[in-house]
C-alpha positions as CSV (number, residue, x, y, z in Angstrom):
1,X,-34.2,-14.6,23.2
2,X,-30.5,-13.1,23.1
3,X,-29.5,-16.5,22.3
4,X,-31.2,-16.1,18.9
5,X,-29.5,-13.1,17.6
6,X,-27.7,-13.4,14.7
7,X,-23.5,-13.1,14.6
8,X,-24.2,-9.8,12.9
9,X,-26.2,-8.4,15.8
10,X,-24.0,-9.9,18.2
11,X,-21.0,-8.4,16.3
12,X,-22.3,-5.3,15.9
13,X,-20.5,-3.3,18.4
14,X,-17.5,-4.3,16.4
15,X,-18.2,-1.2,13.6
16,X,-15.7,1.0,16.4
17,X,-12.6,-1.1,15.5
18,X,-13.5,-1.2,11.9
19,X,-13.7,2.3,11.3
20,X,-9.7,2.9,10.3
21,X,-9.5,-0.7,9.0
22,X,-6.9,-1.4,6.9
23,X,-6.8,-3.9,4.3
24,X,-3.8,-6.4,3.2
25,X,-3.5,-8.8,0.7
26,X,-1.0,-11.9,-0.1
27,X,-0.3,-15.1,-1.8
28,X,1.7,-17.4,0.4
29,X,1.1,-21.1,-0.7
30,X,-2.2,-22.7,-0.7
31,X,-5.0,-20.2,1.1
32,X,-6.1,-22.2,3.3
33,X,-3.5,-22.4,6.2
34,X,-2.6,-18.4,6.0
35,X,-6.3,-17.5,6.2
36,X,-6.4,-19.9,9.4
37,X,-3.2,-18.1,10.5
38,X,-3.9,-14.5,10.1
39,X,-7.7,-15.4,11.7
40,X,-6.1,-16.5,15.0
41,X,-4.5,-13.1,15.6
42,X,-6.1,-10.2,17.7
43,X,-6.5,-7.0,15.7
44,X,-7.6,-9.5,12.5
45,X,-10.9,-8.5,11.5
46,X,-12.0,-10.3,8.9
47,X,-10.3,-12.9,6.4
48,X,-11.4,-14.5,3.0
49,X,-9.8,-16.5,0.3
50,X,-9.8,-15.9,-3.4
51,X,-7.7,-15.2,-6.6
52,X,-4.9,-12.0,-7.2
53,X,-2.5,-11.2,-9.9
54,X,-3.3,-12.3,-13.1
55,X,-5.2,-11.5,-16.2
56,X,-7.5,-14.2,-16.5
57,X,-11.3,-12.9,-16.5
58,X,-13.4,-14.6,-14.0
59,X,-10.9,-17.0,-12.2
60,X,-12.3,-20.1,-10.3
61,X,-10.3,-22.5,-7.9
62,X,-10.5,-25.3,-10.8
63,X,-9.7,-22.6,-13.6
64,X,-7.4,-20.0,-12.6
65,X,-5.5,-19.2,-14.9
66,X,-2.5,-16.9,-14.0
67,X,-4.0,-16.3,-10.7
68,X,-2.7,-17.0,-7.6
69,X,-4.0,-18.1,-4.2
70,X,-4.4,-15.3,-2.6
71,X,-5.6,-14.2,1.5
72,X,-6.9,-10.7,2.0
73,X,-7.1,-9.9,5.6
74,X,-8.9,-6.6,7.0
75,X,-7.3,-5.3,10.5
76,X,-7.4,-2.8,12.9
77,X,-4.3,-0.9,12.5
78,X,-4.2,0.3,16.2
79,X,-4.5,-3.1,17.5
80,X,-1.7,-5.0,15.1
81,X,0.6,-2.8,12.3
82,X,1.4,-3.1,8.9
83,X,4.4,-4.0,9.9
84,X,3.6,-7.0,12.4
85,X,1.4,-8.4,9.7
86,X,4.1,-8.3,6.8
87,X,6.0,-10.0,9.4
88,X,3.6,-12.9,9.9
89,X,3.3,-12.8,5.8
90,X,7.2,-13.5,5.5
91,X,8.2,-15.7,8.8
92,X,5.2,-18.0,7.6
93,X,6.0,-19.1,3.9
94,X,9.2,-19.7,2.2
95,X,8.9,-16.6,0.1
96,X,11.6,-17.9,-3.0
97,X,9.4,-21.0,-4.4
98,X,9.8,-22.0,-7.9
99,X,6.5,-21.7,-9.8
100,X,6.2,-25.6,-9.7
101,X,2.4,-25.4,-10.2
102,X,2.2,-22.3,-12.7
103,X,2.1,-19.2,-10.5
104,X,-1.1,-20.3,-7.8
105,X,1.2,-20.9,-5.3
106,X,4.2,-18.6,-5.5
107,X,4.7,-15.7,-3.2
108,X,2.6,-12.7,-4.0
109,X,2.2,-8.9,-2.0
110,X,-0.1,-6.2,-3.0
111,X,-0.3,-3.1,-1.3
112,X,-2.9,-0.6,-1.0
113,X,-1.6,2.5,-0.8
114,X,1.8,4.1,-0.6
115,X,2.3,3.7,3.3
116,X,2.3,0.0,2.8
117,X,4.4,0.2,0.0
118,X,7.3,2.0,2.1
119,X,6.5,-0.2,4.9
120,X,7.0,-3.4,2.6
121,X,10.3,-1.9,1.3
122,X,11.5,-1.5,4.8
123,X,10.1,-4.5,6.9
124,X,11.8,-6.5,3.4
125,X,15.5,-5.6,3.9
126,X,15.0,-6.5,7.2
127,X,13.5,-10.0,6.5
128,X,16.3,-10.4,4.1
129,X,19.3,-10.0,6.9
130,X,17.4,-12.5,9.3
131,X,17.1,-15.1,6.4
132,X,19.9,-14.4,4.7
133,X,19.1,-14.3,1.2
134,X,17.3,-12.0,-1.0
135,X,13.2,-12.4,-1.0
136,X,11.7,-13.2,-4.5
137,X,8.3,-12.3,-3.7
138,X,6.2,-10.7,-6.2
139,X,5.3,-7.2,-5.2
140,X,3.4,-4.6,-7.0
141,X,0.4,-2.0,-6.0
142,X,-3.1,-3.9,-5.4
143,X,-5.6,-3.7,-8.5
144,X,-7.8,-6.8,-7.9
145,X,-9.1,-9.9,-5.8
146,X,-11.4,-11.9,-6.7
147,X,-13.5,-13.9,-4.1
148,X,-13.0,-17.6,-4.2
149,X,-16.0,-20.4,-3.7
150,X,-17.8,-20.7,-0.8
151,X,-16.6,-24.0,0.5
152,X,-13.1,-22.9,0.5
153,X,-14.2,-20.0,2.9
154,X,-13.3,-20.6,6.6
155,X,-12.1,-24.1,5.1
156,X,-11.0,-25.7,8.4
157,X,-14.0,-25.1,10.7
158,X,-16.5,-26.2,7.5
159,X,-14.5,-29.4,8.6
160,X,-16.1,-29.4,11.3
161,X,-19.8,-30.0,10.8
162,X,-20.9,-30.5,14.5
163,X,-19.7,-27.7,15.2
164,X,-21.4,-25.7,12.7
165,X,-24.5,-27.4,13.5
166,X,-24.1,-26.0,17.2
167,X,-23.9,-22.6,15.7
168,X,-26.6,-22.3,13.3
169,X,-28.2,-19.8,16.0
170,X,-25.8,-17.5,15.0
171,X,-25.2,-18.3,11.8
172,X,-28.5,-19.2,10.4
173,X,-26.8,-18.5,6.8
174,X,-23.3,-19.8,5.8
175,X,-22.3,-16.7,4.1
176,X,-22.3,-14.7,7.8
177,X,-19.2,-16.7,8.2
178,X,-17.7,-15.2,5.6
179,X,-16.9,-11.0,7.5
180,X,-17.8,-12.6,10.8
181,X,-14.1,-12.0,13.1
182,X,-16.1,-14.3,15.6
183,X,-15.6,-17.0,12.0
184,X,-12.0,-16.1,11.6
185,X,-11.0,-16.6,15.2
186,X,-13.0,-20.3,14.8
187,X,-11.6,-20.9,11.8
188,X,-7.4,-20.1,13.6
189,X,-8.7,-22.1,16.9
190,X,-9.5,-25.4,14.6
191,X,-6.1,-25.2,13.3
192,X,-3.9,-25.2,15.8
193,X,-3.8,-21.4,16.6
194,X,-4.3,-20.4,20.3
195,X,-5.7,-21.2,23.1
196,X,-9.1,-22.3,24.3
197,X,-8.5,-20.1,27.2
198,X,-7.2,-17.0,25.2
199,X,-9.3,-16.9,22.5
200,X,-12.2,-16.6,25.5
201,X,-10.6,-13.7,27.0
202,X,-9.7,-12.3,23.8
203,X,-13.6,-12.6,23.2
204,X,-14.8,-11.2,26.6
205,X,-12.9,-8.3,25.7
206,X,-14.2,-7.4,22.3
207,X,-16.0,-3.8,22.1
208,X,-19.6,-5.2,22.0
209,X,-22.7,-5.6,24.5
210,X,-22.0,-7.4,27.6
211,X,-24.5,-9.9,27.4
212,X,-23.1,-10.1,23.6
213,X,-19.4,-10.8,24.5
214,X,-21.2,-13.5,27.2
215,X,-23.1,-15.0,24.5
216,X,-20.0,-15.8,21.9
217,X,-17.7,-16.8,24.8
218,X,-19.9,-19.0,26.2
219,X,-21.3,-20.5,23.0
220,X,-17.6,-21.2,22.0
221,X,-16.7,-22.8,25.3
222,X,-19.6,-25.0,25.2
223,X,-19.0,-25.8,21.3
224,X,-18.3,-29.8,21.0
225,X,-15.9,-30.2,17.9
């Protein structure tokens, strides 16, 4: 039955928006609300929550060291920029924090390759006028990220177990969740992010099967939370 294919077959028409994907990653507070954040948007292809920045071998969310929370996002570049996403980065966190807790929380940006890095060092002047006062956020180039636990993965639709339940046709195993952009857009809606209505069309435009985009839009519509 169609209705018994798993998200990975249902996403996989997907693999033409992810061929120039780009990948970002930052530290912006506690990881839960930015992954929910930068799940919601269109172009967003996957999210995930885990650990950047520090020296620590092997960090953990209960021992990590001189880690810090960190969000790494991949996105289509042709569908949102570099530069609209450092801009959802900085308008979304108060990028000068004192390091009240250590350095998990503070304000962290790696980038991936030198076109980032000029794009950071532009974008960054201009976030400076508008807030009027120089940003503190630790930059530097990207060298590691390492994946936090599995429950802190999608963490506001796992707060949803009915929901969950309703979807274990297309997610028969939790970890599907986790490079699922069907997951992320969940995980944004659950938050606060969007629309019911948007997120549907957003879905019934996706570049997969018909009877795919049918099956994901309708299964979410029908979704009790």
């Amino acid at each position: 039955m169609e209705q018994q294919r798993t998200i990975v077959e249902l996403e996989k028409g997907m693999k033409n928006w992810q061929q120039n994907m780009e990948t970002a990653t930052f530290g912006m507070g506690c990881f839960w609300g930015p992954e929910a954040r930068f799940g919601s948007l269109p172009g967003i292809l996957r999210t995930r929550v885990g650990f950047s920045g520090g020296t620590t071998p092997n960090p953990t969310y209960r021992k990590m060291g001189d880690h810090t929370e960190t969000v790494q996002i991949d996105f289509n570049p042709v569908l949102i920029s570099y530069e609209e996403v450092l801009k959802q980065f900085w308008k979304n966190h108060y990028p000068n924090r004192d390091e009240y807790k250590g350095r998990q929380y503070i304000s962290l940006l790696r980038y991936h390759n030198k076109a980032q890095a000029e794009t950071i060092n532009r974008v960054k002047k201009e976030m400076e006028a508008e807030l009027g006062e120089e940003i503190e956020t630790e930059i530097d180039a990207y060298t590691e990220f390492t994946l936090a636990e599995e429950r802190h993965q999608k963490y506001y639709l796992k707060r949803y177990p009915k929901a969950l339940a309703q979807l274990e046709a297309v997610y028969p195993e939790p970890e599907l969740l986790l490079y699922s952009t069907y997951a992320a857009r969940l995980n944004g809606f659950v938050k606060g992010f969007g629309t019911r209505e948007g997120l549907r069309q957003e879905i019934l435009g996706w570049p997969i099967e018909d009877a795919s985009r049918n099956i994901l839009a309708g299964t979410f519509m029908a979704l009790k939370w």
